[in-house]
N, C-alpha and C positions, 0 to 999 in steps of 0.2 A: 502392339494393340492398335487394329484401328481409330481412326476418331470418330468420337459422338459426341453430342450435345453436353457429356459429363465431363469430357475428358478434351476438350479442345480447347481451353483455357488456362492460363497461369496461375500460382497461387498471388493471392494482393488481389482480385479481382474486385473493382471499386463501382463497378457499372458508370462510369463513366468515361473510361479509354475505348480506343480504337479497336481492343482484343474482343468486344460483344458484338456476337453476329446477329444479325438485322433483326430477328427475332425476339432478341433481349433488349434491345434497345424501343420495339414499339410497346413492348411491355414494360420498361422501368420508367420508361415516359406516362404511360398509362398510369402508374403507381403514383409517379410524382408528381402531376396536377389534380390529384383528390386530394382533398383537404383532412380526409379521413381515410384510415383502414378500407378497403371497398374488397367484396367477394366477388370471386369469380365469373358471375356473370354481369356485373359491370365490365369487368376487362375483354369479356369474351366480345360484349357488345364495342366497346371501344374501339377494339384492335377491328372488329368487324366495317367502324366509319372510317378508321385510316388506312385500309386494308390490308389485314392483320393475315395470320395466319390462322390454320386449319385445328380443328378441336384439340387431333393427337400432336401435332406438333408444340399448342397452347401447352399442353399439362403436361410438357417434356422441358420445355423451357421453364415456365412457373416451377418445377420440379427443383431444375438444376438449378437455378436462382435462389432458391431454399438452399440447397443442401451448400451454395455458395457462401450462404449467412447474408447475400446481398438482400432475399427478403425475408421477413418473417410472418408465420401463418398464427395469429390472432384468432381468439374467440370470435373477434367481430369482423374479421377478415385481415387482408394483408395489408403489409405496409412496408417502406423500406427497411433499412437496422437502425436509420440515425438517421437525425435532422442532418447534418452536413451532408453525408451523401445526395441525401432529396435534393439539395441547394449546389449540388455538385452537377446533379443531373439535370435540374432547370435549366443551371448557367450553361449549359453544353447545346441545348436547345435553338435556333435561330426565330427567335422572334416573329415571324409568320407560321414557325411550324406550332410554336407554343399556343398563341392564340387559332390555329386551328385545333389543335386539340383540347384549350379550354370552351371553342365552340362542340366542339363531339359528346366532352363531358355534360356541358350542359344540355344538348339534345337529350342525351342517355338519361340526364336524372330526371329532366323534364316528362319522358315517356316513363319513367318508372315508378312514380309521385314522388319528388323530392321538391317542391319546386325552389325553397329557398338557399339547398345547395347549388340547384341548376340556374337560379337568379343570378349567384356569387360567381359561378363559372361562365356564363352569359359575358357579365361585366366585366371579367380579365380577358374575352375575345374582343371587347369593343376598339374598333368601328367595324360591327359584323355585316359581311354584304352578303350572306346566301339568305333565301326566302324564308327556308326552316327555322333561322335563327331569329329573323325579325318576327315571324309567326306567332315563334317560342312566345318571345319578350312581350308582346300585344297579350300574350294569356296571363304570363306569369305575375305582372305587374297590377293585376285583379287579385290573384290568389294573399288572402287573411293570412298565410303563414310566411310573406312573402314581405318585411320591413318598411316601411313608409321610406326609409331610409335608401336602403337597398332598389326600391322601385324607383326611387327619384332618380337616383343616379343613374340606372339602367337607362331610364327614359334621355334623363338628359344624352347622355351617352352613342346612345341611338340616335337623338338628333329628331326633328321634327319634320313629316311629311311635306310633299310640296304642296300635295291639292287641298284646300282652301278648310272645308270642314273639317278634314279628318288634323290636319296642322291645327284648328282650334281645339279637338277632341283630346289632340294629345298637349296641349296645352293645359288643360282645364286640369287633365288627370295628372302632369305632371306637376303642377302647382300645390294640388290638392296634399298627391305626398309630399312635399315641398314643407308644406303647411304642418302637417301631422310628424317631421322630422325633425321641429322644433328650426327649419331655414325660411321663417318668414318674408325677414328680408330678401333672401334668393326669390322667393312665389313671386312676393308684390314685384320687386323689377323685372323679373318675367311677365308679365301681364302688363303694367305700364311700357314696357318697351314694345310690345306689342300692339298697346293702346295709339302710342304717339306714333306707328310706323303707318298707321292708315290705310293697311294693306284689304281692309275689312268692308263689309257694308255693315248697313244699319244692325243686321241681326246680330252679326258674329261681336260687333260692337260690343251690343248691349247684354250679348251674355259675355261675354268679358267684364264689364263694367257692374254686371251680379254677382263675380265671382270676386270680385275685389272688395264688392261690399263685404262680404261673406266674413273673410279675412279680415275684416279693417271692423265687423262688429265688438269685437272685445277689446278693441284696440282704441277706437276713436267712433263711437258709434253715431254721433253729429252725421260723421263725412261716410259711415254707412251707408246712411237712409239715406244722404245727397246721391250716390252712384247709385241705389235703387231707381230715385225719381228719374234719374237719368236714362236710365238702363228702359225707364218705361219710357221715355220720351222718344224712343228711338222708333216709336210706330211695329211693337215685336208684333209678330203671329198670334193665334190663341192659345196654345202652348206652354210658350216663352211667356205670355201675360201672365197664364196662369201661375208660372213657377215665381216672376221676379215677386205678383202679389202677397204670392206665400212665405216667400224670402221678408219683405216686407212686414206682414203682418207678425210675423216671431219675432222680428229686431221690433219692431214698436210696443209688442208684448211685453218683452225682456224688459224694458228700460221705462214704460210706463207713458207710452206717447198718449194724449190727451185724446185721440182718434183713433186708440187701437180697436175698439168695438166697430166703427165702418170700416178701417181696412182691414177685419177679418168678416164680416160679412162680405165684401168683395172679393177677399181673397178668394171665400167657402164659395160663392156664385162663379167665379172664373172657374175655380177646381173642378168644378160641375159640369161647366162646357166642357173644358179640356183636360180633363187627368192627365198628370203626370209624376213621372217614377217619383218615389220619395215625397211627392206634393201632399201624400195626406199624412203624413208623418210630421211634415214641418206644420200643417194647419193643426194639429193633437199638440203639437210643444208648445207652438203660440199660444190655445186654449189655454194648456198649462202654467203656463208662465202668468196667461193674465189675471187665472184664477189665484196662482200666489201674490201676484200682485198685492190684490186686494182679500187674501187672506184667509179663500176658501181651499185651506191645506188638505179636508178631504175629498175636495171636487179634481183639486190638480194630483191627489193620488190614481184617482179614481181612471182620470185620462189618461194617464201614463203608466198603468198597467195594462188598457187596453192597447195601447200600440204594440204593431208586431215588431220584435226586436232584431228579427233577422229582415227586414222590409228596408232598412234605409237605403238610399240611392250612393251614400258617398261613405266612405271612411270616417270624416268627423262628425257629419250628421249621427251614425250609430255611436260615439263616444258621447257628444254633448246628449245623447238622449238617456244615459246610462249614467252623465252626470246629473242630470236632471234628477229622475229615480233617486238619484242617493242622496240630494239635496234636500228632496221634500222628505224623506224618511228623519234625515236630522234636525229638520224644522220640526215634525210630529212627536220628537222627543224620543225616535225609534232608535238610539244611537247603537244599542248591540247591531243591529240589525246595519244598519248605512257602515259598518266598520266590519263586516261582512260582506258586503261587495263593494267596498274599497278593496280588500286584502285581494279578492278576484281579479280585480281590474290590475291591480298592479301587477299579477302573474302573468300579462297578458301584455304588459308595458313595451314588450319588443315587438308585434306586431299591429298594437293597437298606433303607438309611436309617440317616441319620447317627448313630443311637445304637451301630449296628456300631463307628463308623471308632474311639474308645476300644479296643474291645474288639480291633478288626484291628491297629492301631498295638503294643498291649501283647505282642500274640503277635510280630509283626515284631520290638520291643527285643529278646525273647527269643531266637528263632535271630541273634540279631547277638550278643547277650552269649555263647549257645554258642560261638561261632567267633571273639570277639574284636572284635571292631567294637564296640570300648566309645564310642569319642566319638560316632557315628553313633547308635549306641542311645539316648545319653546325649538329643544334641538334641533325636531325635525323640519322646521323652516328654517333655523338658522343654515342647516345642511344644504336645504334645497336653494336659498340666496347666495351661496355661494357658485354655482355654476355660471355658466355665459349668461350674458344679458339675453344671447340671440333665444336661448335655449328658454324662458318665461317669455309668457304675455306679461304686458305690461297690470292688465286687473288680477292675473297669478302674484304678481309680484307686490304689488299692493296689497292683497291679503296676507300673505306672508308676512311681509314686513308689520302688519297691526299685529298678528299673533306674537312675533317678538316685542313688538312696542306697550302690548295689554298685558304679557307675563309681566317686565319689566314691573311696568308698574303696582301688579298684582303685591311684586316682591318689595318693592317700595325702594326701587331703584330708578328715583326720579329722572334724575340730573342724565342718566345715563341713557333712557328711555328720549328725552327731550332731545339730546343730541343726535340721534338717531333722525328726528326729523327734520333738525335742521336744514340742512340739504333739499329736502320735498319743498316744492311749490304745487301745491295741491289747486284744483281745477275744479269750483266750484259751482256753477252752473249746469243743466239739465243739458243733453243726458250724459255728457262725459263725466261730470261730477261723480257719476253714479260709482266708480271706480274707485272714488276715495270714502265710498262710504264707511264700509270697513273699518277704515283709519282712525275716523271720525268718531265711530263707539268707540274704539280704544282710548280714545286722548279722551273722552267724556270719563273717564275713571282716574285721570292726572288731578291731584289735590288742591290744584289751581285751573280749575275749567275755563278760565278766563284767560289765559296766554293763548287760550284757542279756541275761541268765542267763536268767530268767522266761520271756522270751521265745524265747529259743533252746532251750530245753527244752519249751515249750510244742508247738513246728515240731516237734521231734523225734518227741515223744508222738503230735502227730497224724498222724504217717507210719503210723502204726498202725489208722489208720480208711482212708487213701487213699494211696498210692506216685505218684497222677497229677500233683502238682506238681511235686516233688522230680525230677520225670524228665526235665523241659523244656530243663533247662541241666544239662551232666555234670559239672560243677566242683562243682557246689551240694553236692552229696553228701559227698565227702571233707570242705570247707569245713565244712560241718556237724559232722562226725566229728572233726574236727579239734577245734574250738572245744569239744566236748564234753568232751573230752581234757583241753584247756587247763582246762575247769570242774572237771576231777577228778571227772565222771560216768563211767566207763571202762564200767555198763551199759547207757546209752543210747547211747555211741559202738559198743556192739559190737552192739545190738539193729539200729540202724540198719544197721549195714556187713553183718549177717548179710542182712537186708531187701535189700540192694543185690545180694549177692551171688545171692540168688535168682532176680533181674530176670536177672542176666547168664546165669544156667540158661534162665531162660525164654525170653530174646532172644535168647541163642547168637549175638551177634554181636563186632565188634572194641572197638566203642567202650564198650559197658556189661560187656566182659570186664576190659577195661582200668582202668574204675572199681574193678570188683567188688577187681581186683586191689590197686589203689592204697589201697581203705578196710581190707582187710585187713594189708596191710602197716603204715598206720598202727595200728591196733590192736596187732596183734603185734609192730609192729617189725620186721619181717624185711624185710632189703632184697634179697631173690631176688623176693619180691612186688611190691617196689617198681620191682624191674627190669624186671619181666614188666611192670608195667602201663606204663611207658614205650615198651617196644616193640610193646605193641598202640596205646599211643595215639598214637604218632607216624603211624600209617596211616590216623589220621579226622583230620577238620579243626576239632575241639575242640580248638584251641591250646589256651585257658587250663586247662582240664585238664591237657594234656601239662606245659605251663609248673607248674602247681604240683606235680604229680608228682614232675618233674625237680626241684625245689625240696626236697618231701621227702624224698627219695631222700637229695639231697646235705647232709641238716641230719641224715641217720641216722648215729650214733654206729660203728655198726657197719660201714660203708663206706669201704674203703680211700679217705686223704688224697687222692691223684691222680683218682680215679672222682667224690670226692666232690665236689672242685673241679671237673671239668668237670664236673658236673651243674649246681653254679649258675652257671656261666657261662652254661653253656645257656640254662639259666633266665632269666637276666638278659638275653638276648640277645632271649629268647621276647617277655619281657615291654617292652621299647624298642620291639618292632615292632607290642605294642598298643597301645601309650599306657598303660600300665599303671605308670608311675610308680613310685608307691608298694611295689608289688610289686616292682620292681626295685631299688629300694633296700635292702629284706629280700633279695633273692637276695645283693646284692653283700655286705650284711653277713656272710652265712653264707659267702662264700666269703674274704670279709677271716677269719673267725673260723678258718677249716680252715686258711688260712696261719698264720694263727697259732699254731695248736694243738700242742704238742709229742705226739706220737704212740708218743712212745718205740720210736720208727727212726733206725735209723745213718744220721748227719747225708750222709755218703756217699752218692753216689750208687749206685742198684745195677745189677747188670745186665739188658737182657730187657727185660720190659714196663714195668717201674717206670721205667726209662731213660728214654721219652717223656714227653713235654711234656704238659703238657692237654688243647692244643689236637691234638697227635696223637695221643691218646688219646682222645679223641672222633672223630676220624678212623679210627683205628686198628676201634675198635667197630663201627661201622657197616659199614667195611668187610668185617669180621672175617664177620656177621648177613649178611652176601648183595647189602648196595647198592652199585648204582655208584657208582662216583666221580661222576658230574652229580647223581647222586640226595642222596649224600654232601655234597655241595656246597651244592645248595638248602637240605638238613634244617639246615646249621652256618652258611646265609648267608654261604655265603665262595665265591670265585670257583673255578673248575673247576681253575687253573695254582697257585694255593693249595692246591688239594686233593692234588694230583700231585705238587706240592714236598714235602707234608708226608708223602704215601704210599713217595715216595723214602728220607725219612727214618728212616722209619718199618724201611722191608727194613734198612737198613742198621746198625739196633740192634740187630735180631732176629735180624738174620743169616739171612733167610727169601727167598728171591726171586718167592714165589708168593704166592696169595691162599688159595691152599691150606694154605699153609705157616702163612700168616697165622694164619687162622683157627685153626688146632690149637695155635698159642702165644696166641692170646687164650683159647679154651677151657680150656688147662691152667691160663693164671693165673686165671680165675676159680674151677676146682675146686682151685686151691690144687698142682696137680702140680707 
């Protein structure tokens, strides 16, 4: 029998001996540097840049390589029989030939839309010298499906041009994903080395010295604004002013500079002269940021849905403005909603790039601690503390760390919570302090607010440059006020609760009326305030707000024995269904202490509404305010035919057969008729 392509081989045929004629070999090469199965017209193409062979020859070879068992035809295309072969066939490869055919594949997937396979094949030909391939890389390293991670190294890889802009353009970009790959430390010493080599004039300077601000705002925001002013001092174009202004005017926003209103009016006048890409994107966040500042939550909605979200000039610029959005959603109490596009972002976490997932996990703790999901909050920061240092910002990490230090305590695991911070030397002046604010609410809930006095006074003061922390979680607030109280600061617990109460002017909503109400009554003590904030806050799903409300309500001196006691029962009840331990402990003690308190009332029972029980008198309330019975029932965690028995009982003290009836014998004993 003559020979052909079927029959001119041994049996044992392992594609990697000396027995494959030149045809199977540019083919099992082809197979072996795809990282996946690839169909036929990849290989067609392949074989076509190494110079392959002819169509009928292709599918006589591909033919006989099947029926050899060396490859196998896939649903989703070919591939070899076995990882060891594949690993047989690389090592057989000589190293100039492999990395040109990880440059071919990459060309191939780049023309064909892959680009983040053709990104990975790029970076196994590095150090690429044809034209095509550096071309490639300048595109690929733009493309959103394409790794922060993966672009960095491409770029570094590739190495920085010689001529003078376009060496700072790839600077800037390779920094940028630097930055977003969670390798800050790698950006920043690329940019100071670049700094201290002096190779630059003024311009290239000074946007080097923006871009390090940039970087260095979450981190140290002092020494931000320092390289802005710099950055401006370098005499930039009108351009470059306009952008370092705007860069500027966002970091001053963010952290509450005294002069953020002129330098965004200067920023908005430079902008004017000279537009630039992304410039009106960062002057809408600054608005935003300064309207949360100071506590217009639906002004900074309001701007941050008008930005276009496919408009920003950089990579993190569209991340922080996507945190932004979900920041203010869980300030306005919208937590369904901000835990909807967290879960978004996160599906996005390989492109968008790992240095986000810190930053998205910290903001997620937060709508769980608003609504009570302490243990879930608790895990998932402990989860995310666990990684590299390199891999959080330092303000990620810091919020992290109070979600654990505020469950902790929630649970009434003191000792354990304090040790935690020992370690921290917190940084208390403007604006880096701003960092530890966070910290600062949580330790305001420690049963000793006074081992952290410095600190809790420090949080409070700098509510006074920025209201956007303090807004994330509604409990933090009174917590705060509280703890001040306990310090025997009674001007900064009332500086603060004024602060609050303003938010709730501006918000005009249920949940930050409800605060405003609750910090007010702890100041003044008045428990018609205390009551009011109870019934607005039982209509949001800030438990633990409601839960401490109810709590100080029933620890006010001035609240009838009965009212008082079922308030921490409430409470106590609130706090069992978050895992909140500790806090329930303090509820039941305050409600052991109202029993026990002589009140100097006739041991007698009276008649009317004193007549009821606790537990119907919490029944009795609700029902009194307009709830049904099922609604009644959910709010007291007791079953529907409990709620009926006790409504029965209820008429028949009163002596009232209606709801109607009801209700004007609870209003009379509240006004004392």
């Amino acid at each position: 029998m003559p020979e052909t392509p079927l029959t001119n081989r041994r049996a044992g045929h392992t594609g990697g001996s000396s027995i494959e004629t030149a045809d199977e070999r540019r083919v099992l090469h082809a197979v072996a540097v795809a990282d996946a199965p690839c169909d036929r017209r990849f290989l067609e193409q392949m074989l076509a840049g190494t110079g392959g062979t002819s169509s009928r020859s292709f599918e006589a070879t591909v033919a006989a390589l099947i029926a050899d068992n060396v490859l196998v035809d896939t649903p989703v295309g070919l591939r070899l029989s076995s990882s060891e072969r594949r690993e047989t066939i690389l090592a057989s490869v000589p190293p100039p030939v492999r990395r040109t055919l990880h440059e071919t594949a990459g060309l191939v997937l780049a023309a064909t839309g892959y680009p983040a396979q053709a990104a990975g094949q790029l970076l196994r030909a590095m150090p690429v010298a044809s034209h095509a391939a550096r071309t490639a890389v300048a595109h690929l390293v733009t493309e959103p499906a394409v790794s922060p991670t993966l672009a960095a190294d491409l770029m570094l890889a590739t190495g920085a041009p010689d001529e003078p802009d376009a060496r700072l353009d790839w600077l800037i970009a390779t920094a940028d994903n630097l930055f977003l790959a969670a390798r800050l430390t790698e950006g920043l010493a690329l940019l100071h080395d670049e700094v201290a080599a002096h190779r630059y004039g003024p311009h290239q300077r000074a946007v080097l010295l923006d871009r390090m601000a940039v970087y260095y705002a979450s981190q140290r925001p002092s020494l931000s604004m320092t390289y802005l002013e710099r950055a401006l001092d370098q005499h930039p174009d009108a351009a470059d002013r306009s952008w370092f202004l705007t860069t500027l005017a966002e970091v001053a926003a963010r952290y509450g500079h005294r002069d953020t209103g002129r330098l965004l009016a200067e920023a908005e006048r430079a902008h004017t002269l000279a537009p630039t890409p992304g410039g009106a994107v960062r002057l809408a966040m600054a608005r935003a940021a300064s309207a949360t500042g100071a506590g217009h939550l639906p002004r900074a909605g309001q701007i941050l849905r008008e930005v276009d979200g496919a408009e920003p000039a950089t990579r993190s610029q569209g991340v922080l403005l996507r945190v932004d959005r979900i920041a203010n959603e869980i300030s306005r109490g919208r937590f369904a909603e901000a835990r909807t596009a967290l879960d978004a972002l996160i599906t996005e976490i390989d492109t968008i790039g790992v240095a986000a997932r810190p930053l998205f996990t910290a903001l997620d703790c937060v709508a769980r601690l608003a609504v009570g999901e302490f243990s879930e909050a608790e895990a998932r920061a402990r989860l995310a503390l666990k990684g590299s240092a390199d891999e959080r910002l330092d303000g990620a990490r810091l919020s992290l760390l109070a979600t654990v230090v505020e469950v902790l305590l929630h649970r009434g695991e003191v000792a354990v919570a304090r040790a935690l911070l020992a370690s921290e030397d917190p940084t208390l002046d403007w604006p880096d302090g701003l960092r530890w604010y966070r910290l600062g609410c949580a330790v305001a809930g420690d049963p000793e607010p006074e081992r952290h006095g410095a600190l809790v006074r420090a949080t409070i003061d700098l509510t006074e440059r920025s209201l956007a922390q303090l807004l994330l979680v509604p409990h933090h607030g009174p917590r705060l006020v509280r703890a001040a109280l306990t310090l025997g600061d009674t001007v900064r617990a009332e500086t603060l609760a004024n602060h609050l109460k303003r938010v709730a002017g501006r918000t005009n909503d249920r949940l930050w009326r409800g605060v405003a109400h609750h910090v007010d009554g702890l100041v003044t003590g008045d428990p018609g305030a205390l009551r009011t904030a109870v019934a607005r806050l039982r209509t949001t799903s800030a438990r633990p707000a409601l839960a401490d409300a109810l709590l100080d309500l029933a620890s006010s001196p001035r609240v009838p024995a009965r009212e008082a006691l079922a308030a921490a029962q409430t409470s106590a009840a609130l706090y069992v269904r978050l895992g909140a331990s500790g806090d329930e402990e303090r509820a039941r003690r305050v409600g052991r202490a109202i029993t026990d308190r002589d009140r100097n009332e006739a041991p007698e029972r009276c008649a009317g509404v004193d007549a009821l029980t606790p537990a119907e008198a919490r029944v009795a309330e609700l029902l009194a305010r307009g709830a049904t019975k099922q609604q009644a029932a959910s709010e007291l965690f007791l079953s529907f035919h409990t709620v009926d028995t006790h409504l029965r009982a209820i008429y028949g003290k009163l002596g009232v057969r209606s709801r109607v009836a009801l209700a004007r014998a609870w209003d009379a004993r509240e006004t004392g008729a």
